[in-house]
C-alpha positions as MATLAB code, in Angstrom:
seq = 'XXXXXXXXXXXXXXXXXXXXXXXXXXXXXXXXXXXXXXXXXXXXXXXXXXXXXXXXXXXXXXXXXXXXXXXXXXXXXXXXXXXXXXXXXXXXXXXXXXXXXXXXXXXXXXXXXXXXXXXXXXXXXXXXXXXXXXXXXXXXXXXXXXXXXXXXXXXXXXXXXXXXXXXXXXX';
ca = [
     -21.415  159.552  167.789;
     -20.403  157.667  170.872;
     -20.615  159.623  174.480;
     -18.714  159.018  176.800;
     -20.666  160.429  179.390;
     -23.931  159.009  180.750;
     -25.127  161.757  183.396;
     -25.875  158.916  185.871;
     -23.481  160.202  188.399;
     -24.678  164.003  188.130;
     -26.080  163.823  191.645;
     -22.848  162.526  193.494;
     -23.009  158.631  193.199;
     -21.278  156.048  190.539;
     -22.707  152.301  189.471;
     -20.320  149.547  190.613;
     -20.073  145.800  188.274;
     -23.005  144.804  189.323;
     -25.418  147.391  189.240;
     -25.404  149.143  192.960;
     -24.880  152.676  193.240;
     -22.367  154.138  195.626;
     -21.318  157.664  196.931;
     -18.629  158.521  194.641;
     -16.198  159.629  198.050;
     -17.041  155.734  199.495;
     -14.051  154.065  200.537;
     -14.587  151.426  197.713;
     -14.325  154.217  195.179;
     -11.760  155.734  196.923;
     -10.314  152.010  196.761;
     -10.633  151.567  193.249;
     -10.197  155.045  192.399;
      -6.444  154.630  193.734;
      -5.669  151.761  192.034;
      -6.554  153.542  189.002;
      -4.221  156.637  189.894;
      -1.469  153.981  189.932;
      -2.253  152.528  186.991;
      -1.521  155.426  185.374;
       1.246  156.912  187.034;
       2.792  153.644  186.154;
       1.987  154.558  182.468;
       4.407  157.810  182.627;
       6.909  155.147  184.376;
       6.742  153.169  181.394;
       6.944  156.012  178.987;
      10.093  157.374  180.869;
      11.945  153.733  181.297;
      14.603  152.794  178.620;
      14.385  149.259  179.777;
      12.364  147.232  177.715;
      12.279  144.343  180.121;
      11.069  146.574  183.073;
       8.802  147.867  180.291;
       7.336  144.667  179.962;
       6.691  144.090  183.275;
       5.162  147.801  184.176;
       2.909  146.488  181.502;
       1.883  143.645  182.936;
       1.379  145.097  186.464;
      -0.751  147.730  184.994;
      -2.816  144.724  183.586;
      -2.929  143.189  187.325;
      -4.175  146.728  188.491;
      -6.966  146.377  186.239;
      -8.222  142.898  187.442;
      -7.449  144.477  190.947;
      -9.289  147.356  190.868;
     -12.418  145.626  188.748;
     -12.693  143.526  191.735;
     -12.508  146.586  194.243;
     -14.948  147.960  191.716;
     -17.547  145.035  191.964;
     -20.823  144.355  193.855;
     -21.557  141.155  194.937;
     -22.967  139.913  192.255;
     -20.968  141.933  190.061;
     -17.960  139.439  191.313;
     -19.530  136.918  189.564;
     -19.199  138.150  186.554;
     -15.108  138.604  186.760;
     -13.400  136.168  184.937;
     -10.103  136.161  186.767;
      -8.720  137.690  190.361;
      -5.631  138.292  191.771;
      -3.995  135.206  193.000;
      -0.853  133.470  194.803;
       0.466  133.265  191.664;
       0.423  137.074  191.218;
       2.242  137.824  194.519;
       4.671  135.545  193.500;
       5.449  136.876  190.845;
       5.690  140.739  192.470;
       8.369  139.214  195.025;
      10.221  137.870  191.790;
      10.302  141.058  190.326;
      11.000  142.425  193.916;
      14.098  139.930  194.306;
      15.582  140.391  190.863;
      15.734  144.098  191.031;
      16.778  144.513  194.309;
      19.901  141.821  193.883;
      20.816  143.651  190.718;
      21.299  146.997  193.134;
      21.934  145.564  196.028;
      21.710  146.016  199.553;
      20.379  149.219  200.674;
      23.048  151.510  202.220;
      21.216  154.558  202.855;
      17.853  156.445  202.730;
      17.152  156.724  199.007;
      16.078  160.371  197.959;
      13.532  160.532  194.594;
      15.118  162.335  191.879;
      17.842  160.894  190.027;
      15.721  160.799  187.198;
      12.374  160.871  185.662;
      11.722  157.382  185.607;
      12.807  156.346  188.854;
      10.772  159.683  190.533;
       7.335  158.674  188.619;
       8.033  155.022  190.048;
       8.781  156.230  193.970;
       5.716  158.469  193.562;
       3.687  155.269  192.345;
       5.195  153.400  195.159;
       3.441  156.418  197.374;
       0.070  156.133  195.565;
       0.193  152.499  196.055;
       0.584  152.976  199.923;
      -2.145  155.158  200.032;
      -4.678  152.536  198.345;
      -3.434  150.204  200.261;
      -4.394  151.891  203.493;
      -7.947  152.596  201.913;
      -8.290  149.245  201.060;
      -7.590  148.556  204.877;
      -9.978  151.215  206.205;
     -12.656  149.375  203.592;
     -11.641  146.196  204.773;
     -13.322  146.984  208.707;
     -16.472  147.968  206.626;
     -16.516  145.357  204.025;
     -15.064  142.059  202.912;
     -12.093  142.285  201.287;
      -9.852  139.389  199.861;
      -6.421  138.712  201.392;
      -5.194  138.226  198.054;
      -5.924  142.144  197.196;
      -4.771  143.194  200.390;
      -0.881  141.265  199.730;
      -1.044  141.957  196.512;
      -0.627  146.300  196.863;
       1.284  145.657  199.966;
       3.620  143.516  197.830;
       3.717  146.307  194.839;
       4.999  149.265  196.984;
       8.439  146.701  197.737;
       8.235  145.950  194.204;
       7.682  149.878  192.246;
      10.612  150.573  195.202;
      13.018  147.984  194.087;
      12.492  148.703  189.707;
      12.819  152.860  191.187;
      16.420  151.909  192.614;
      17.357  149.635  189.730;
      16.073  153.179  187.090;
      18.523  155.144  189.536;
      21.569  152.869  188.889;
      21.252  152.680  185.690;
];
Protein backbone atom coordinates (compact mmCIF):
# COMPACT_ATOMS: atom_id res chain seq x y z
CA UNK A 1 0.00 0.00 0.00
CA UNK A 2 0.99 3.51 -0.90
CA UNK A 3 1.45 6.22 2.16
CA UNK A 4 0.88 9.20 1.82
CA UNK A 5 2.71 10.36 4.62
CA UNK A 6 6.50 10.39 4.94
CA UNK A 7 7.12 11.67 8.68
CA UNK A 8 9.81 14.05 7.31
CA UNK A 9 8.05 17.08 8.54
CA UNK A 10 7.26 15.60 12.16
CA UNK A 11 9.64 18.11 13.71
CA UNK A 12 8.12 21.40 12.16
CA UNK A 13 9.90 21.80 8.70
CA UNK A 14 8.75 20.71 4.93
CA UNK A 15 11.28 19.85 1.75
CA UNK A 16 10.88 22.42 -1.05
CA UNK A 17 11.60 21.18 -5.23
CA UNK A 18 14.83 21.00 -4.76
CA UNK A 19 15.66 19.38 -1.73
CA UNK A 20 16.06 22.33 1.12
CA UNK A 21 14.14 22.14 4.13
CA UNK A 22 12.15 25.06 5.42
CA UNK A 23 10.12 26.00 8.61
CA UNK A 24 6.75 25.01 7.66
CA UNK A 25 5.32 28.86 9.03
CA UNK A 26 8.23 30.50 6.41
CA UNK A 27 6.82 33.04 4.33
CA UNK A 28 7.54 30.82 1.20
CA UNK A 29 5.26 28.18 2.66
CA UNK A 30 3.00 30.55 3.75
CA UNK A 31 3.40 31.75 -0.05
CA UNK A 32 2.74 28.61 -1.57
CA UNK A 33 0.55 27.39 1.03
CA UNK A 34 -1.97 30.29 -0.11
CA UNK A 35 -1.88 29.68 -3.48
CA UNK A 36 -2.91 26.29 -2.70
CA UNK A 37 -5.96 27.51 -0.45
CA UNK A 38 -7.06 29.26 -3.67
CA UNK A 39 -6.70 26.60 -5.72
CA UNK A 40 -9.12 24.96 -4.00
CA UNK A 41 -11.56 27.35 -3.04
CA UNK A 42 -11.68 27.87 -6.72
CA UNK A 43 -12.60 24.10 -6.95
CA UNK A 44 -16.02 24.69 -4.86
CA UNK A 45 -16.36 27.83 -7.40
CA UNK A 46 -16.29 25.51 -10.13
CA UNK A 47 -18.50 22.95 -8.56
CA UNK A 48 -21.14 25.73 -7.75
CA UNK A 49 -20.92 27.60 -11.40
CA UNK A 50 -23.58 26.59 -14.05
CA UNK A 51 -21.45 28.18 -16.66
CA UNK A 52 -19.51 25.86 -18.49
CA UNK A 53 -17.38 28.48 -20.14
CA UNK A 54 -16.42 30.12 -16.74
CA UNK A 55 -16.00 26.44 -15.84
CA UNK A 56 -13.45 26.11 -18.27
CA UNK A 57 -11.59 28.85 -17.39
CA UNK A 58 -11.68 28.27 -13.31
CA UNK A 59 -10.07 25.18 -14.66
CA UNK A 60 -7.48 26.53 -16.30
CA UNK A 61 -6.58 29.13 -13.61
CA UNK A 62 -6.45 26.41 -11.12
CA UNK A 63 -3.83 24.83 -13.56
CA UNK A 64 -1.85 28.36 -13.55
CA UNK A 65 -2.02 28.17 -9.63
CA UNK A 66 -0.25 25.03 -9.80
CA UNK A 67 2.74 26.19 -12.00
CA UNK A 68 2.51 29.32 -9.64
CA UNK A 69 2.73 27.90 -6.54
CA UNK A 70 5.44 24.99 -7.76
CA UNK A 71 7.57 27.89 -8.45
CA UNK A 72 6.85 29.60 -4.95
CA UNK A 73 7.46 26.05 -3.83
CA UNK A 74 11.02 25.67 -5.44
CA UNK A 75 14.66 26.03 -4.28
CA UNK A 76 17.05 27.26 -6.45
CA UNK A 77 17.93 24.52 -8.01
CA UNK A 78 14.65 23.09 -7.69
CA UNK A 79 13.65 25.98 -10.42
CA UNK A 80 15.53 24.22 -12.73
CA UNK A 81 13.74 21.49 -12.82
CA UNK A 82 10.18 23.38 -13.71
CA UNK A 83 9.26 22.99 -17.05
CA UNK A 84 7.10 26.04 -17.51
CA UNK A 85 6.42 29.52 -15.36
CA UNK A 86 4.02 32.00 -15.36
CA UNK A 87 4.43 34.38 -18.17
CA UNK A 88 3.16 37.67 -20.09
CA UNK A 89 1.14 35.53 -21.82
CA UNK A 90 -0.67 34.40 -18.63
CA UNK A 91 -1.46 37.96 -17.42
CA UNK A 92 -2.80 38.56 -20.58
CA UNK A 93 -4.90 36.32 -20.61
CA UNK A 94 -6.30 37.12 -16.74
CA UNK A 95 -7.04 40.83 -18.06
CA UNK A 96 -9.02 39.05 -20.99
CA UNK A 97 -10.98 37.20 -18.75
CA UNK A 98 -11.02 40.40 -16.51
CA UNK A 99 -12.37 42.58 -19.59
CA UNK A 100 -14.92 40.11 -20.89
CA UNK A 101 -16.65 39.63 -17.64
CA UNK A 102 -16.66 42.89 -16.47
CA UNK A 103 -18.20 44.39 -20.01
CA UNK A 104 -20.80 41.67 -19.83
CA UNK A 105 -21.92 43.37 -16.21
CA UNK A 106 -20.88 46.46 -16.65
CA UNK A 107 -19.76 49.38 -14.94
CA UNK A 108 -19.72 49.18 -11.30
CA UNK A 109 -22.48 51.27 -9.64
CA UNK A 110 -22.11 50.45 -6.14
CA UNK A 111 -20.18 48.51 -3.42
CA UNK A 112 -20.92 44.88 -4.25
CA UNK A 113 -21.99 42.80 -1.08
CA UNK A 114 -21.01 38.70 -1.28
CA UNK A 115 -24.01 36.67 -1.19
CA UNK A 116 -26.24 36.51 -4.01
CA UNK A 117 -25.34 33.11 -4.39
CA UNK A 118 -23.07 30.28 -3.76
CA UNK A 119 -20.98 30.60 -6.61
CA UNK A 120 -20.38 34.13 -6.73
CA UNK A 121 -19.63 34.08 -2.54
CA UNK A 122 -16.93 31.08 -2.96
CA UNK A 123 -15.42 33.33 -5.88
CA UNK A 124 -15.32 36.88 -3.69
CA UNK A 125 -13.90 34.75 -0.85
CA UNK A 126 -11.16 33.40 -3.41
CA UNK A 127 -10.68 36.88 -4.55
CA UNK A 128 -9.86 37.49 -0.54
CA UNK A 129 -7.50 34.48 -0.31
CA UNK A 130 -5.82 35.64 -3.36
CA UNK A 131 -5.11 39.12 -1.70
CA UNK A 132 -3.78 37.61 1.15
CA UNK A 133 -1.03 35.51 -0.90
CA UNK A 134 -0.41 38.18 -2.67
CA UNK A 135 0.67 40.28 0.26
CA UNK A 136 2.82 37.20 1.50
CA UNK A 137 4.33 36.93 -1.62
CA UNK A 138 5.28 40.72 -1.10
CA UNK A 139 6.51 40.34 2.48
CA UNK A 140 8.73 37.22 0.84
CA UNK A 141 9.68 39.30 -1.86
CA UNK A 142 11.99 41.87 0.78
CA UNK A 143 13.52 38.48 1.95
CA UNK A 144 13.89 36.66 -1.24
CA UNK A 145 13.79 36.94 -5.00
CA UNK A 146 10.69 36.78 -6.36
CA UNK A 147 9.65 37.05 -10.14
CA UNK A 148 7.58 40.03 -11.33
CA UNK A 149 5.70 37.73 -13.34
CA UNK A 150 4.29 35.91 -9.98
CA UNK A 151 3.88 39.03 -8.31
CA UNK A 152 1.28 40.52 -11.53
CA UNK A 153 0.07 37.49 -12.01
CA UNK A 154 -2.10 37.16 -8.22
CA UNK A 155 -2.41 40.85 -8.32
CA UNK A 156 -4.09 40.40 -11.73
CA UNK A 157 -6.38 37.29 -10.37
CA UNK A 158 -8.09 39.18 -7.46
CA UNK A 159 -9.57 41.83 -10.57
CA UNK A 160 -10.20 38.78 -12.41
CA UNK A 161 -12.12 36.08 -9.48
CA UNK A 162 -13.93 39.83 -8.81
CA UNK A 163 -15.14 40.39 -12.26
CA UNK A 164 -16.43 36.18 -13.01
CA UNK A 165 -18.08 36.84 -8.96
CA UNK A 166 -20.21 39.85 -10.48
CA UNK A 167 -20.90 38.16 -13.80
CA UNK A 168 -22.26 34.60 -11.21
CA UNK A 169 -24.40 37.46 -9.44
CA UNK A 170 -26.13 38.65 -12.67
CA UNK A 171 -26.81 35.74 -13.86
Amino acid sequence: MYKIYTKTGDKGTTALLGGSRVDKDSLRVEAYGTIDEVISLLGLAYAKSNSNELKEEINAIQKKLFTLGGELASDSKGLGYLKELVNEDDIKNLESLTDKYMEITGPIREFVIPGKNEASSVLHVARTVVRRAERRIATLAREEEIREEVRIYVNRLSDTLFAMARFEEEK
